[in-house]
C-alpha positions as CSV (number, residue, x, y, z in Angstrom):
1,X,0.0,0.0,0.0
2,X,3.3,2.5,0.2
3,X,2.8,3.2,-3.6
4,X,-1.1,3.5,-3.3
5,X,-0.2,6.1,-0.6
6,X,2.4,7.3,-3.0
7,X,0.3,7.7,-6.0
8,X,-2.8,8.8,-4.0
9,X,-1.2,11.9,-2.8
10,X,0.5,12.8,-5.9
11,X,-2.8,13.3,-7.6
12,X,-4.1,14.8,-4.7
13,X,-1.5,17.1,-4.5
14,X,-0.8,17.7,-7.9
15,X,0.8,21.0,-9.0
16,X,0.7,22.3,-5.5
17,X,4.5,23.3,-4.1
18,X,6.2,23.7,-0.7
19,X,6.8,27.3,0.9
20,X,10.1,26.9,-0.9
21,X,8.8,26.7,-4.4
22,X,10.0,23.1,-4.4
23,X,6.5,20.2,-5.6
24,X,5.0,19.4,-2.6
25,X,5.8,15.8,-3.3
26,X,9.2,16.2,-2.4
27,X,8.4,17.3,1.5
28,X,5.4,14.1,1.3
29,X,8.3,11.7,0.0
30,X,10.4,12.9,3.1
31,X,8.1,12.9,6.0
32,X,6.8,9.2,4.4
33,X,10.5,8.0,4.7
34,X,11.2,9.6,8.1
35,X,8.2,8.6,9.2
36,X,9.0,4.8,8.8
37,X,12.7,5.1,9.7
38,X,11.5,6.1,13.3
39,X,8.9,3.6,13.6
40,X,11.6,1.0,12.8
41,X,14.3,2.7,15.3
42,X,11.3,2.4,17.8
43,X,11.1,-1.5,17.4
44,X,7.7,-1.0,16.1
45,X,5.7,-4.4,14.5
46,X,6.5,-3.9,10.4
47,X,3.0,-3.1,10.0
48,X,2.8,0.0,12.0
49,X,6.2,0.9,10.1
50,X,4.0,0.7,7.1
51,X,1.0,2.5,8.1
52,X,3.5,4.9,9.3
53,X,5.0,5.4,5.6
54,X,1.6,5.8,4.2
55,X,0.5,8.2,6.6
56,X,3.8,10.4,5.7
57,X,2.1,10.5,1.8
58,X,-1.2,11.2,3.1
59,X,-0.4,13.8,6.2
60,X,-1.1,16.6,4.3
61,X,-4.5,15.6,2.1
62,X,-7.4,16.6,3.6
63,X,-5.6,19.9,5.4
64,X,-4.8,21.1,1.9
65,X,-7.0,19.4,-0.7
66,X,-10.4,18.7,-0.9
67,X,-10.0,15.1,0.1
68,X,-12.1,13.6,2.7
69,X,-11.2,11.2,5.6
70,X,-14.1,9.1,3.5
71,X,-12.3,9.5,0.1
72,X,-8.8,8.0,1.8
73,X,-10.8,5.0,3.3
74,X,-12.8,4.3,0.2
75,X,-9.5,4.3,-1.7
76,X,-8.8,0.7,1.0
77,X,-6.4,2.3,3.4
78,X,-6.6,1.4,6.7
79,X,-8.7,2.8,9.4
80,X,-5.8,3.6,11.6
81,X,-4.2,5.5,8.7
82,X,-7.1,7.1,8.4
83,X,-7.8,8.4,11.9
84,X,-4.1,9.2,11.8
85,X,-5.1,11.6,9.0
86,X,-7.4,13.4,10.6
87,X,-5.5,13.7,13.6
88,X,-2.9,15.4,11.3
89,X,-5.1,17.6,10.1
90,X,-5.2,21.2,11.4
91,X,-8.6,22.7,11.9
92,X,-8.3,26.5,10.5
93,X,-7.6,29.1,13.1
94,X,-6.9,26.4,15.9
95,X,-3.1,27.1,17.1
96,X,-0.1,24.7,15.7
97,X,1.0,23.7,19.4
98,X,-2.8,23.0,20.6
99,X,-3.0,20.8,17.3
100,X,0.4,18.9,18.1
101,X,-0.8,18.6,22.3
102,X,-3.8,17.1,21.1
103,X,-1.9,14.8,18.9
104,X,-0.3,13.8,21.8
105,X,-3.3,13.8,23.9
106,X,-5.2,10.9,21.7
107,X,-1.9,8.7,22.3
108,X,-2.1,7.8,18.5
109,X,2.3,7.0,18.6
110,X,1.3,6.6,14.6
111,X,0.5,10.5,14.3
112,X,2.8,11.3,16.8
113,X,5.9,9.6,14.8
114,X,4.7,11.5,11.7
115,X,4.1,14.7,12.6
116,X,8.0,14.9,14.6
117,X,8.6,13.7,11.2
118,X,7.1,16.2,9.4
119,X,8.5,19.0,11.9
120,X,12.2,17.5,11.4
121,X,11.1,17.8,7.2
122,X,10.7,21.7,8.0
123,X,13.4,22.4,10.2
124,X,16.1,20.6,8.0
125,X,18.9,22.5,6.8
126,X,18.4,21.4,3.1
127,X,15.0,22.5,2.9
128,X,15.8,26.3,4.4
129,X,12.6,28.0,3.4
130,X,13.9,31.8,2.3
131,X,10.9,33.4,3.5
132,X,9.9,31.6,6.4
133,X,9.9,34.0,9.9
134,X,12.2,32.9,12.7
135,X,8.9,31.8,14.7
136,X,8.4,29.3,12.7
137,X,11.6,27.5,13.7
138,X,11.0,28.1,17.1
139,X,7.5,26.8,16.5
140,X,8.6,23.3,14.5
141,X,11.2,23.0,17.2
142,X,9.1,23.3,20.3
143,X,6.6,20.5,19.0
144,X,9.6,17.9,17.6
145,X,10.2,18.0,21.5
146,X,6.8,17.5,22.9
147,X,6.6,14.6,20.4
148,X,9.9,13.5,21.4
149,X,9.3,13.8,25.1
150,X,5.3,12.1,24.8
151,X,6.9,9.4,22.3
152,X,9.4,8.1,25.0
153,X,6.9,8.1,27.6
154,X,4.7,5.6,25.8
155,X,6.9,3.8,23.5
156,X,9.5,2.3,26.7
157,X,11.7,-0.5,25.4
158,X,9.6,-3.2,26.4
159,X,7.7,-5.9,24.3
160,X,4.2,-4.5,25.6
161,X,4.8,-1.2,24.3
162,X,5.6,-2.4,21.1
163,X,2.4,-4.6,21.0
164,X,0.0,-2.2,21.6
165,X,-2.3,-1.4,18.6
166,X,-2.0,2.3,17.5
């Protein structure tokens, strides 16, 4: 399902670019790979590792396109992609930090390993965005350790943790 996820967010994202100028698909591509390198790191099962990739492709879709949480389940993704999804999905005019503590707050470790993903995506180096303020940073920094501090909380190296469904 990583290149359904793949292909699904291409066309939904089609022609759209990042802050940078840069398709949009390249920061998707990113936070997907990210995203399943840290589930791994995390000891994970595989098929969290996978949801976690697909949910990388599809972070972005219904915040910025005019795809539904319906129109990602009737393409057969998972339910727990899906309500990772929506998780993801910042409500206009609700604050970026009271979006990433309610992240948190559901305990969904599948959301929570994408969006630090996505927050390590925007904060990278290579990816300097030339007209982004210095809040923003601060902003992408502050939730990558929230996530990081919630994500070690509930994800202890034991074989329970690793169990647990998402």
């Amino acid at each position: 399902m990583r290149e359904d996820a793949e292909t699904f967010a291409r066309r939904v994202h089609a022609g759209q670019t990042d802050k940078g100028g840069a398709p949009y698909s390249g920061h998707l591509g990113r936070v997907a790979a990210r995203s399943r390198a840290h589930a791994e790191a995390l000891g994970l099962p595989r098929q969290h590792a996978e949801w976690c990739e697909q949910i990388g492709w599809l972070h972005d879709t219904i915040e910025d396109t005019s795809t539904t949480a319906d129109d990602i389940l009737d393409a057969g993704f998972d339910p727990a992609v899906v309500q990772a999804v929506q998780l993801l999905t910042r409500p206009a005019g609700k604050p970026y930090l009271e979006c990433v503590t309610a992240i948190i707050a559901s305990g969904d470790r599948l959301a929570m390993i994408v969006k630090l993903s996505d927050n390590e995506d925007n904060l990278d180096p290579a990816r300097a965005l030339p007209s982004a303020p210095p809040e923003l940073g601060l902003r992408y920094r502050r939730s990558a350790e929230m996530l990081r501090t919630a994500l070690a909380s509930i994800l202890p190296n034991d074989t329970t943790a690793r169990g647990r469904d998402a």
